[in-house]
Short mmCIF file of the C-alpha atoms (twelve columns), coordinates in Angstrom:
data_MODEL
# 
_entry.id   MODEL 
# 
loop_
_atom_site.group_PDB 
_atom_site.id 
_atom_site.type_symbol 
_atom_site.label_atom_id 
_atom_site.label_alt_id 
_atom_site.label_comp_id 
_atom_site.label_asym_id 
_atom_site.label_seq_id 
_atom_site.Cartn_x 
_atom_site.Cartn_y 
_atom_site.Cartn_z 
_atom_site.pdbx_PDB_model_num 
ATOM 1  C CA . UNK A 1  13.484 -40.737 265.483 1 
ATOM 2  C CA . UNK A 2  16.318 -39.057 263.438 1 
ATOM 3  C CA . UNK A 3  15.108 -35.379 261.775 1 
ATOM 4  C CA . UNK A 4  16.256 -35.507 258.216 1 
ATOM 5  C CA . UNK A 5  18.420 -31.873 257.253 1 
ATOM 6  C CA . UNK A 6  17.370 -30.546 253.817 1 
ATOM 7  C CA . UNK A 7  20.017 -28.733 252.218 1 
ATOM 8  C CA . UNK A 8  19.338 -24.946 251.172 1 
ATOM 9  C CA . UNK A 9  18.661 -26.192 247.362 1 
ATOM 10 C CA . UNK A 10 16.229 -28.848 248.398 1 
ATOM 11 C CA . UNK A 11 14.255 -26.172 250.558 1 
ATOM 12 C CA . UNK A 12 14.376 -23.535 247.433 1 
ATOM 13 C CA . UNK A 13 12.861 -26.677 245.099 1 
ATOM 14 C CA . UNK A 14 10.157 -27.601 247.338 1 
ATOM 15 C CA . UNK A 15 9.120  -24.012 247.977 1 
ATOM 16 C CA . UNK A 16 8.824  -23.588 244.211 1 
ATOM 17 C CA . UNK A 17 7.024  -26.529 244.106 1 
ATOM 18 C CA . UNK A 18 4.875  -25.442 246.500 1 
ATOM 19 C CA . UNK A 19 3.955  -22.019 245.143 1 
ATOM 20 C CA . UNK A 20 3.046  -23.759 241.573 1 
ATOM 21 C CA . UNK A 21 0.461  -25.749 243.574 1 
ATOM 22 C CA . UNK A 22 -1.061 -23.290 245.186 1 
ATOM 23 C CA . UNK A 23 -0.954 -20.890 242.516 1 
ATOM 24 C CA . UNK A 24 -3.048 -23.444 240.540 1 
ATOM 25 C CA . UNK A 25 -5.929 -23.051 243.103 1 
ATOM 26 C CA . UNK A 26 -4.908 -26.078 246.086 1 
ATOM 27 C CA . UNK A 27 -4.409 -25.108 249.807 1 
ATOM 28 C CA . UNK A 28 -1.016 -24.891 251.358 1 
ATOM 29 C CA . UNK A 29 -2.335 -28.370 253.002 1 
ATOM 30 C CA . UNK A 30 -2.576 -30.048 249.942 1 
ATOM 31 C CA . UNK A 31 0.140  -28.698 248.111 1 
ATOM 32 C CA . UNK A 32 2.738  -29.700 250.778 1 
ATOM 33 C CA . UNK A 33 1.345  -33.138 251.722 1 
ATOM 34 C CA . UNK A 34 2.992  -35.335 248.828 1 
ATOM 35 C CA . UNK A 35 5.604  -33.693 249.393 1 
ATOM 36 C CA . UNK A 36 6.682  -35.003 252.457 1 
ATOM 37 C CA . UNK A 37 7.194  -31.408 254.441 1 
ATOM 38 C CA . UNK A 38 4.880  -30.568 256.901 1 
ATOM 39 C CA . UNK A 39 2.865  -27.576 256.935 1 
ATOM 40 C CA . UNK A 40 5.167  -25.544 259.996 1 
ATOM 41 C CA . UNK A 41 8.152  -26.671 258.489 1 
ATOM 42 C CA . UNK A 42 6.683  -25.095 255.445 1 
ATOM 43 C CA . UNK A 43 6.089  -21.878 257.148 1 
ATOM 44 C CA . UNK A 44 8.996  -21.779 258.687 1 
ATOM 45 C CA . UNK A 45 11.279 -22.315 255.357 1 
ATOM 46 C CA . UNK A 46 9.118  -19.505 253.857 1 
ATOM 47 C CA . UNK A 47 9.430  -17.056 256.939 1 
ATOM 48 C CA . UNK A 48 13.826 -17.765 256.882 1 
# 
């Protein structure tokens, strides 16, 4: 199965995203489910 790249801009949107959710009392897990990033890829994008 092919990995699908996410351009810089897409990662900076989704960690916004992200950070709204969880500000707004959900877990990392929930916020990042619909989505469609998993939770280490998360983590990662937020480490870089």
């Amino acid at each position: 199965m092919r990995q699908k790249k996410h351009k810089p801009e897409e990662i900076v949107a989704t960690l916004r995203e992200v950070d709204v959710s969880v500000s707004q009392g959900r877990s990392v897990a929930e916020a990042v489910r619909p989505i469609g990033v998993t939770q280490v890829a998360y983590c990662r994008w937020r480490k870089e």
